[in-house]
FIFIKOL-856017 format. One record per residue: x, y, z of N, C-alpha, C in turn; residue in three letters; residue number from 1. Coordinates in Angstrom, 1 decimal. Last residue first. Example, Ala and Ser with C-alpha at 12.3 -4.5 7.8 and 13.67 -1.06 7.14 Angstrom:
2
+--------+--------+--------+--------+--------+--------+--------+--------+--------+-----+-----+
:   n.px :   n.py :   n.pz :  ca.px :  ca.py :  ca.pz :   c.px :   c.py :   c.pz : res :   n :
+--------+--------+--------+--------+--------+--------+--------+--------+--------+-----+-----+
:   12.8 :   -2.2 :    7.1 :   13.7 :   -1.1 :    7.1 :   12.9 :    0.0 :    7.9 : SER :   2 :
:   13.2 :   -5.7 :    7.8 :   12.3 :   -4.5 :    7.8 :   13.2 :   -3.3 :    7.8 : ALA :   1 :
+--------+--------+--------+--------+--------+--------+--------+--------+--------+-----+-----+
REM end
This chain:
138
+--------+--------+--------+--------+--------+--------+--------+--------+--------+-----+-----+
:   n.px :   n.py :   n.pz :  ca.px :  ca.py :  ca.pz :   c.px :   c.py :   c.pz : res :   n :
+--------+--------+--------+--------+--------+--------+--------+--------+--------+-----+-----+
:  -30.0 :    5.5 :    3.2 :  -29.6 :    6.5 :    3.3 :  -27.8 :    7.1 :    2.5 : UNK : 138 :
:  -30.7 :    2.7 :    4.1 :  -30.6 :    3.0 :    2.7 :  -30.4 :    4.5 :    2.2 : UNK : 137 :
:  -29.8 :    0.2 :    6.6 :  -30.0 :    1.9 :    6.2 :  -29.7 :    2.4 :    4.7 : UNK : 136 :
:  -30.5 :   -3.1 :    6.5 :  -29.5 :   -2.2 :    6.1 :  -30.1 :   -0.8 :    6.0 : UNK : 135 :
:  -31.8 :   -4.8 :    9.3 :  -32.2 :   -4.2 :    8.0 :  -30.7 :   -3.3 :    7.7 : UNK : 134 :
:  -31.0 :   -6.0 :   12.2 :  -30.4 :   -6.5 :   11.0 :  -31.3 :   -6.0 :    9.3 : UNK : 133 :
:  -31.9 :   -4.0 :   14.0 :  -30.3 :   -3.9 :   14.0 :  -30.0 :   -5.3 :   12.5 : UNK : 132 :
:  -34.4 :   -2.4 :   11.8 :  -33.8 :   -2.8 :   13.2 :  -32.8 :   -3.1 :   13.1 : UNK : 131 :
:  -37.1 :   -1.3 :   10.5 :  -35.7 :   -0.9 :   10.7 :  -35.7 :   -1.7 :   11.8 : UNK : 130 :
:  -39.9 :   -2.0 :    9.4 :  -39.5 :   -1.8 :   10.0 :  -38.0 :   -2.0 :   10.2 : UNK : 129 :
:  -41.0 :   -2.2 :    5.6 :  -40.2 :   -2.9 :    6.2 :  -39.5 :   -2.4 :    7.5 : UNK : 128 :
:  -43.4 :   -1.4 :    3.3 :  -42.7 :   -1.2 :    4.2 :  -41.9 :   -2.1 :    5.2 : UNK : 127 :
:  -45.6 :   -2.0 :    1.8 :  -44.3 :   -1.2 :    1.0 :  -43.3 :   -1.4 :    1.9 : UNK : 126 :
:  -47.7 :   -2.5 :    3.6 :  -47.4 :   -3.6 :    2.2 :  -46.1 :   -3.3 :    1.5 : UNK : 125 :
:  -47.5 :   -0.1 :    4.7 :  -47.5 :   -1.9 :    5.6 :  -46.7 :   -2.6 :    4.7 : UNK : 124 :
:  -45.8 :    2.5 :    4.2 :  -47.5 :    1.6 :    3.6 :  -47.0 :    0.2 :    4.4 : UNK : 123 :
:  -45.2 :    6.0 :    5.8 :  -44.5 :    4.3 :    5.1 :  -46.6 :    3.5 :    5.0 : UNK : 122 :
:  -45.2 :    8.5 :    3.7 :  -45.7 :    7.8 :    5.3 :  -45.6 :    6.8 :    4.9 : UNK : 121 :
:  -45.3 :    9.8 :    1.9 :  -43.4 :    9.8 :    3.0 :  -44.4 :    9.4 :    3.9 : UNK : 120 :
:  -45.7 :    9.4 :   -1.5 :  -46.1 :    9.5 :   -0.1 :  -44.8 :    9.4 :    0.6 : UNK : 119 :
:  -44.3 :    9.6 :   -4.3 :  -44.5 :   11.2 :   -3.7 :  -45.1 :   10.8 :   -2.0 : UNK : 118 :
:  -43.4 :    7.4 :   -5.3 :  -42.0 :    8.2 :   -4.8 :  -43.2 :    9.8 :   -4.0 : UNK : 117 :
:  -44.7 :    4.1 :   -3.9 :  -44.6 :    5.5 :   -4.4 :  -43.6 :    6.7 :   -4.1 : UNK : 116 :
:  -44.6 :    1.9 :   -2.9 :  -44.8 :    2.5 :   -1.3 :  -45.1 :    4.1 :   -2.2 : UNK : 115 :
:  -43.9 :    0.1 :   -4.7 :  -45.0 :   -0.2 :   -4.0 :  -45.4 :    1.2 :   -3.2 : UNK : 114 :
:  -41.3 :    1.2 :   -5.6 :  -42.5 :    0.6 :   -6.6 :  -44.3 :    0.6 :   -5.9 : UNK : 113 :
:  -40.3 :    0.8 :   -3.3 :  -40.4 :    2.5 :   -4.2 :  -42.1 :    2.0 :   -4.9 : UNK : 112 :
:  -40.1 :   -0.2 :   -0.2 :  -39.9 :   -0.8 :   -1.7 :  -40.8 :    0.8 :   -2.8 : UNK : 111 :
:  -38.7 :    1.1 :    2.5 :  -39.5 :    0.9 :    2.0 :  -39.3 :    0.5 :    0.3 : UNK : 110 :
:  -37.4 :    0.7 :    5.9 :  -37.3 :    0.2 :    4.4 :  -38.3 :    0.5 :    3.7 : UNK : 109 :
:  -38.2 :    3.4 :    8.6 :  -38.3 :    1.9 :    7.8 :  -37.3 :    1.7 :    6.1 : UNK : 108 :
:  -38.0 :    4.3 :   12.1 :  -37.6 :    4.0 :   10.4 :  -37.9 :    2.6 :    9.7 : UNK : 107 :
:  -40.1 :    6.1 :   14.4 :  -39.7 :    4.8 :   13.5 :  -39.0 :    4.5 :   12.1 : UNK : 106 :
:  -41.3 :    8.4 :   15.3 :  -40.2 :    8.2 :   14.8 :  -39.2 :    6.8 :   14.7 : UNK : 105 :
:  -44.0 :    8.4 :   14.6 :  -43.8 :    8.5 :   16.6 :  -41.9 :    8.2 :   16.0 : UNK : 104 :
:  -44.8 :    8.8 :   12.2 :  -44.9 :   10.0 :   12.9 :  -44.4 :    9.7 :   14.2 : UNK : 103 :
:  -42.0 :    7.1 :   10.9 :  -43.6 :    7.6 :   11.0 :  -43.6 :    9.1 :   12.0 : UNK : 102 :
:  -39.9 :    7.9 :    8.2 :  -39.7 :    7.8 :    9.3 :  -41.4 :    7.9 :    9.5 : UNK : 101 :
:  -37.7 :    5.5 :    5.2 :  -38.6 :    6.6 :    5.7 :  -38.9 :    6.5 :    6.9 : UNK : 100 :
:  -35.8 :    5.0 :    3.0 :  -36.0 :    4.8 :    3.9 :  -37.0 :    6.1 :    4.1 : UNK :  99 :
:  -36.5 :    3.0 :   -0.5 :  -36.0 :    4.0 :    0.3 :  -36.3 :    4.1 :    1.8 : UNK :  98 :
:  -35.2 :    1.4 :   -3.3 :  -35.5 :    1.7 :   -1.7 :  -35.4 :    2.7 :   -1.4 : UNK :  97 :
:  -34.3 :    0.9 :   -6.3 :  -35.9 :    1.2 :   -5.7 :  -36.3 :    1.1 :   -4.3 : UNK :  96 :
:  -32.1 :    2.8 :   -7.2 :  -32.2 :    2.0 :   -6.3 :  -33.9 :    2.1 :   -6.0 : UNK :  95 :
:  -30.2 :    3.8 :   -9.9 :  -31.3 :    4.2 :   -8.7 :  -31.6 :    3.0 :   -7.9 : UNK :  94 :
:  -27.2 :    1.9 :  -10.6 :  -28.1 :    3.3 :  -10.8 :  -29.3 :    3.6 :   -9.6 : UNK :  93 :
:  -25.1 :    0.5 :   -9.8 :  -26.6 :   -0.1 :   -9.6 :  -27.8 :    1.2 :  -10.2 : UNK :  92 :
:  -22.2 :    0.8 :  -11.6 :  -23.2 :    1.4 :  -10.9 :  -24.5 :    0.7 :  -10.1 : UNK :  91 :
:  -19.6 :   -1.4 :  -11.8 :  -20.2 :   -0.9 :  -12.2 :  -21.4 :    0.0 :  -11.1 : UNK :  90 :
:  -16.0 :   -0.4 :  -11.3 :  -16.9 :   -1.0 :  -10.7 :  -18.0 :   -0.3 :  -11.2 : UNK :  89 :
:  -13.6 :    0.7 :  -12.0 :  -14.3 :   -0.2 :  -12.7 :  -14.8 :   -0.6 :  -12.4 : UNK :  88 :
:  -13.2 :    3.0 :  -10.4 :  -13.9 :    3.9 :  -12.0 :  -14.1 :    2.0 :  -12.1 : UNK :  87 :
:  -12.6 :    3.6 :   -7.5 :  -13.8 :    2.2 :   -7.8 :  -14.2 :    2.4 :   -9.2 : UNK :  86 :
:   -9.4 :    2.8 :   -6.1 :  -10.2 :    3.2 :   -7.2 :  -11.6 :    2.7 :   -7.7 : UNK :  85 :
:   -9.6 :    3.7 :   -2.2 :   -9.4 :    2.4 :   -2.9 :  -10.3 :    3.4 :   -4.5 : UNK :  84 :
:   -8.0 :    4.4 :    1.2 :   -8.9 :    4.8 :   -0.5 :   -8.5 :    3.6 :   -1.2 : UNK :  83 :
:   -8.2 :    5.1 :    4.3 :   -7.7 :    4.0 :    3.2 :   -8.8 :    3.9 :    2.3 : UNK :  82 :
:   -7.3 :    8.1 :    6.8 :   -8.1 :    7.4 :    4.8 :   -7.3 :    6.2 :    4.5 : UNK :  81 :
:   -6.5 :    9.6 :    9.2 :   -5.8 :    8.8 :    8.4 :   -6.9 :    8.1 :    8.2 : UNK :  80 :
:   -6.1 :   12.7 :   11.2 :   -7.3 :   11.7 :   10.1 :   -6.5 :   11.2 :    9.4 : UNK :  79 :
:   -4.4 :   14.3 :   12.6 :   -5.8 :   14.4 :   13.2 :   -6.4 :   13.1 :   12.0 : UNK :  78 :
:   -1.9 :   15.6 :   12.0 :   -1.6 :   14.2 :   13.0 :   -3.2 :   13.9 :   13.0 : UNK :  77 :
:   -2.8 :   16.1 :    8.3 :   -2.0 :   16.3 :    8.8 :   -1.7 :   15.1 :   10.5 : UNK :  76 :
:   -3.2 :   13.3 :    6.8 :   -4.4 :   14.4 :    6.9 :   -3.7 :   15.3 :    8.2 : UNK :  75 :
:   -2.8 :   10.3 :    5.1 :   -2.7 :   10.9 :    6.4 :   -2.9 :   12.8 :    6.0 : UNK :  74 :
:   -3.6 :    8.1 :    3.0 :   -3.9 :    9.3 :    3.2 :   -3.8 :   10.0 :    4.5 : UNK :  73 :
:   -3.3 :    5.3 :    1.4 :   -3.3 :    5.8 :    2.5 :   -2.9 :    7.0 :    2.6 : UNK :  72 :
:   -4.6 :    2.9 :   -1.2 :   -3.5 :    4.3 :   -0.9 :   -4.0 :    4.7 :    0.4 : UNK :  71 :
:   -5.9 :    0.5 :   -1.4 :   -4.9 :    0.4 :   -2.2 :   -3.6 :    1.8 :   -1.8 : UNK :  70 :
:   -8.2 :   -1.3 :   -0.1 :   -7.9 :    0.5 :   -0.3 :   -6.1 :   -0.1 :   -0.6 : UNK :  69 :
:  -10.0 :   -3.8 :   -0.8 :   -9.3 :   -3.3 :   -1.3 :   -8.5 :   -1.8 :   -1.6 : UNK :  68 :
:  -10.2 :   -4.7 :    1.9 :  -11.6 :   -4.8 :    1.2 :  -11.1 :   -3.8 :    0.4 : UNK :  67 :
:   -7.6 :   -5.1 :    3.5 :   -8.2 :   -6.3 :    3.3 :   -9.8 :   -6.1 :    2.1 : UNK :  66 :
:   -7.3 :   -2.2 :    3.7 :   -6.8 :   -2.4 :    2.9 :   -6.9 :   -4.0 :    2.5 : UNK :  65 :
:  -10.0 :   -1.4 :    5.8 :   -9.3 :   -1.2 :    4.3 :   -8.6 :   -1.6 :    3.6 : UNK :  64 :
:   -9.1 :   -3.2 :    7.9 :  -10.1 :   -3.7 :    7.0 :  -10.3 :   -2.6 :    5.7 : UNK :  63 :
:   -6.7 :   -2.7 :    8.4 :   -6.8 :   -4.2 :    8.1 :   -7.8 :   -3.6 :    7.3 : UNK :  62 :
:   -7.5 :    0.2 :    9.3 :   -6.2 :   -0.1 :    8.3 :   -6.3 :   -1.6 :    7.6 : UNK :  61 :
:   -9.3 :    0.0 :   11.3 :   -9.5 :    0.5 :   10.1 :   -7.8 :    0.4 :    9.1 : UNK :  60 :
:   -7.5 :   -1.5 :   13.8 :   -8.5 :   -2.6 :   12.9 :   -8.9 :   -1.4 :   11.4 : UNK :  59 :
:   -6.4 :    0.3 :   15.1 :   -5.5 :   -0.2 :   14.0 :   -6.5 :   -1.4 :   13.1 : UNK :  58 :
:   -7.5 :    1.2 :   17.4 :   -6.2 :    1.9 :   16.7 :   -5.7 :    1.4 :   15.5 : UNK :  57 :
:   -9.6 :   -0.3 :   18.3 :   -9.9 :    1.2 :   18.0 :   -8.7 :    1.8 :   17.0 : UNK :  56 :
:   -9.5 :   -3.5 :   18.2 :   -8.7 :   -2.3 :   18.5 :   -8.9 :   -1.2 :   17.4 : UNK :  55 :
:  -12.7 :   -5.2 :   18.4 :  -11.5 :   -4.9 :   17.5 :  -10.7 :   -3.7 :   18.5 : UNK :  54 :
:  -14.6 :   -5.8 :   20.1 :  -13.5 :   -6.2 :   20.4 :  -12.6 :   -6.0 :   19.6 : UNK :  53 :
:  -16.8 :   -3.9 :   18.0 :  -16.7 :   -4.5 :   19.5 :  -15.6 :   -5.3 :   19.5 : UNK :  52 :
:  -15.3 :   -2.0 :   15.4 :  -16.1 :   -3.1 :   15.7 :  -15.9 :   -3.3 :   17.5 : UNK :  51 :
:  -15.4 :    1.5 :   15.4 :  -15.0 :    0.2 :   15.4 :  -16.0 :   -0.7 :   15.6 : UNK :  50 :
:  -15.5 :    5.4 :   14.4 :  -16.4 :    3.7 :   14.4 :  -15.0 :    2.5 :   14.5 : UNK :  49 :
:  -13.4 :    7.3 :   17.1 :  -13.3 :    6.4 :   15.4 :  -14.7 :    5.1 :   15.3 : UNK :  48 :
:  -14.5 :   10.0 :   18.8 :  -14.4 :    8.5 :   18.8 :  -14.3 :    7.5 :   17.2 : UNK :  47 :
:  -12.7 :   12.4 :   18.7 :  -13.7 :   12.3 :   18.9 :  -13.4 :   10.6 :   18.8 : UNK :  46 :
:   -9.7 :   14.2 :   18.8 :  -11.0 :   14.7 :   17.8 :  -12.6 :   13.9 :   18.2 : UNK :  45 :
:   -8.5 :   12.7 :   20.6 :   -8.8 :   14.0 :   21.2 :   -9.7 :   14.4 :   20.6 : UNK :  44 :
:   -7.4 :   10.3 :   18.3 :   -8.5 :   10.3 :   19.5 :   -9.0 :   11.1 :   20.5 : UNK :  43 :
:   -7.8 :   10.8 :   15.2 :   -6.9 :   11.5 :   16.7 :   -8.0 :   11.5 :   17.7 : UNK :  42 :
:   -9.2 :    8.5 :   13.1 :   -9.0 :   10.0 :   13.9 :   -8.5 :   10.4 :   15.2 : UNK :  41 :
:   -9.5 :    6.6 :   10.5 :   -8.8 :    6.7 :   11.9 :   -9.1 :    8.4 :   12.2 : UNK :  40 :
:  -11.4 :    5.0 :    7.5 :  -10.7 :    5.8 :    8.1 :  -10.6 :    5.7 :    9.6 : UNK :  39 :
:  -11.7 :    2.8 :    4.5 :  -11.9 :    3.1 :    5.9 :  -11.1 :    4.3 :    6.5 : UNK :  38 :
:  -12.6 :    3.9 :    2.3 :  -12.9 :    2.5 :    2.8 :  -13.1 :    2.3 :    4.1 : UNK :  37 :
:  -13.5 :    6.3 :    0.0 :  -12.7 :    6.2 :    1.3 :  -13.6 :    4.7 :    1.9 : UNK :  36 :
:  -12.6 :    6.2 :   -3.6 :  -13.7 :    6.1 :   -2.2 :  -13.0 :    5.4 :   -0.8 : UNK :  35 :
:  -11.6 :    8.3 :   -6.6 :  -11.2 :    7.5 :   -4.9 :  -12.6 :    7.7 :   -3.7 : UNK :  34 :
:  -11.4 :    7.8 :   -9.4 :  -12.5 :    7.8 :   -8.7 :  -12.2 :    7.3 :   -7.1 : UNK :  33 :
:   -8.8 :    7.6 :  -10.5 :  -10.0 :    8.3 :  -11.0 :  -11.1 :    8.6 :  -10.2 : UNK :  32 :
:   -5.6 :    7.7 :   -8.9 :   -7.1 :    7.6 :   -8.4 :   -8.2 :    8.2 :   -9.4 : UNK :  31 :
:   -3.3 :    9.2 :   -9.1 :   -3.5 :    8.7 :  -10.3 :   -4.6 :    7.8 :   -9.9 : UNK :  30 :
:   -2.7 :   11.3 :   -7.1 :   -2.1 :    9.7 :   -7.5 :   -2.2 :    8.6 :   -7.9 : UNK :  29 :
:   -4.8 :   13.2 :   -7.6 :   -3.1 :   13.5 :   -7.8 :   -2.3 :   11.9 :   -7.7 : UNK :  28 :
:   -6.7 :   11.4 :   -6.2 :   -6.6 :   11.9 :   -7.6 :   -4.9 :   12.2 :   -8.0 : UNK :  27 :
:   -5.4 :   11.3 :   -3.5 :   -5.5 :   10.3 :   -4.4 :   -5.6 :   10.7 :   -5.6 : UNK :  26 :
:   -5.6 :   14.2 :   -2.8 :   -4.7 :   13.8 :   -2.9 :   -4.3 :   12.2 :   -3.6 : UNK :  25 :
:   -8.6 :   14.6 :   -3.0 :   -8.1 :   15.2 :   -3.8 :   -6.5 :   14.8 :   -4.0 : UNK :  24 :
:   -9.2 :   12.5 :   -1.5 :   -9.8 :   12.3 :   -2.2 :   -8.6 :   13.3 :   -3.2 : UNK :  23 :
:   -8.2 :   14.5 :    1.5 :   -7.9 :   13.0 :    1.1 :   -8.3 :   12.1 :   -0.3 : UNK :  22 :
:   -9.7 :   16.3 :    1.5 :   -8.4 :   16.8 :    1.2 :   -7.3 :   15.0 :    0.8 : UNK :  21 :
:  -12.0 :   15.2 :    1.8 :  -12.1 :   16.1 :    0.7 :  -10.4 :   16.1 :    0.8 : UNK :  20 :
:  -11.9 :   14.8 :    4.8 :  -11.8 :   13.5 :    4.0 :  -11.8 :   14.0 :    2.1 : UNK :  19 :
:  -10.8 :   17.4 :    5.9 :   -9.7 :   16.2 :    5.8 :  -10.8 :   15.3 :    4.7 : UNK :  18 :
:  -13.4 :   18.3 :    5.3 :  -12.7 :   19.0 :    4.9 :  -11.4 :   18.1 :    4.9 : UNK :  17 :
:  -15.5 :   16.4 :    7.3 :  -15.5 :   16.5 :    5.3 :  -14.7 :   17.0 :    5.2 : UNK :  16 :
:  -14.1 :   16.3 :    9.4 :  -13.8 :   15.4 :    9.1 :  -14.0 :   15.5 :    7.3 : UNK :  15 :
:  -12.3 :   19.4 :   10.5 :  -13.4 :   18.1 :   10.9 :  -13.5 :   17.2 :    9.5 : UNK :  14 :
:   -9.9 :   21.1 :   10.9 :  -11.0 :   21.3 :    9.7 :  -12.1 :   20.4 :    9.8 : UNK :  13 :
:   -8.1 :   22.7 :   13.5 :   -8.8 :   21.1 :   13.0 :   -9.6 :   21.6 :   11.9 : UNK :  12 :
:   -5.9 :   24.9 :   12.5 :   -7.2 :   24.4 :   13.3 :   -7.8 :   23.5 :   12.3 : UNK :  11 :
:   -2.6 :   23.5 :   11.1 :   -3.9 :   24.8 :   11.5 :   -4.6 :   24.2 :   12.5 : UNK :  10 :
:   -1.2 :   21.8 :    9.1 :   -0.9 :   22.9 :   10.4 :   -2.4 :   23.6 :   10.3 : UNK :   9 :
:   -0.6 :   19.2 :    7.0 :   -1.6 :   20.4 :    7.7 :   -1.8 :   20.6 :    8.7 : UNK :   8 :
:    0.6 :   17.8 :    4.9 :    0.9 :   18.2 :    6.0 :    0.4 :   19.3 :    5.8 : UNK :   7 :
:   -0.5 :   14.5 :    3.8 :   -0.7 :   15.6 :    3.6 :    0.0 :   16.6 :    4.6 : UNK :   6 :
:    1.2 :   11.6 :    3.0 :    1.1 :   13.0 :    4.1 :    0.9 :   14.0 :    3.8 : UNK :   5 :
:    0.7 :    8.6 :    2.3 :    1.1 :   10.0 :    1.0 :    0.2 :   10.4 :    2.6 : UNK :   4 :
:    1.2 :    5.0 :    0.6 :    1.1 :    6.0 :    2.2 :    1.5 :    7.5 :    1.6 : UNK :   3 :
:    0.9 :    2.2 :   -0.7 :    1.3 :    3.4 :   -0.9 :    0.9 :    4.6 :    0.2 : UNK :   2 :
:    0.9 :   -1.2 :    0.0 :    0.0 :    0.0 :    0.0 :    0.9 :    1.2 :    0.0 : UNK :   1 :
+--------+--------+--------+--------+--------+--------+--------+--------+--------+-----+-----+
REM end
């Protein structure tokens, strides 16, 4: 894996402004299309997603560059990116899901076809209640 330092002095920029400064530096190295896989942040900045028993410090490096990030992008000491090219991967174009909320604030799944693109109140027959094994379509 190729490793590239951005070095940036200043006040923290938070996370879109490092992850934009990270995208733009893949391009420059020859990335058509760079999508961030996984990323790390200075643990003063806030808490990095992990998995439960993985280490906070070093499981986002494995599993970018194990689910193909190919360049590493450090962001001055605050945000380290593992980017990967996706120009040959094809599209799914639109997607007939979408998520939606009721009125007591429940999310759901809903099937497009069925559920319509102009109602935003989920339909029984359209709809699929959110929980820890539905995917967020957001």
């Amino acid at each position: 894996m190729r490793n590239v330092h951005i070095d940036y002095r200043g006040p923290e920029r938070g996370f879109m402004a490092a992850s934009l400064l990270a995208k733009e530096a893949a391009k420059e190295n020859k990335m058509q299309e760079p999508t961030i896989m996984a990323w790390h942040q200075n643990s003063k900045l806030g808490t990095t997603p992990h998995y439960e028993g993985a280490d906070p410090e070093t499981w986002w490096e494995k599993y970018g560059e194990g689910n193909g990030g190919r360049l590493e992008v450090s962001v001055g000491d605050d945000y380290q990116f593992i980017l990967m090219d996706t120009r040959v991967y094809e599209t799914v174009g639109e997607m007939p899901l979408r998520n939606l909320t009721d009125s007591h604030g429940n999310e759901y799944l809903c099937y497009t076809p069925m559920q319509g693109k102009d109602s935003s109140v989920p339909k029984q027959e359209a709809c699929t209640l959110l929980d820890g094994w539905m995917a967020d379509q957001y």
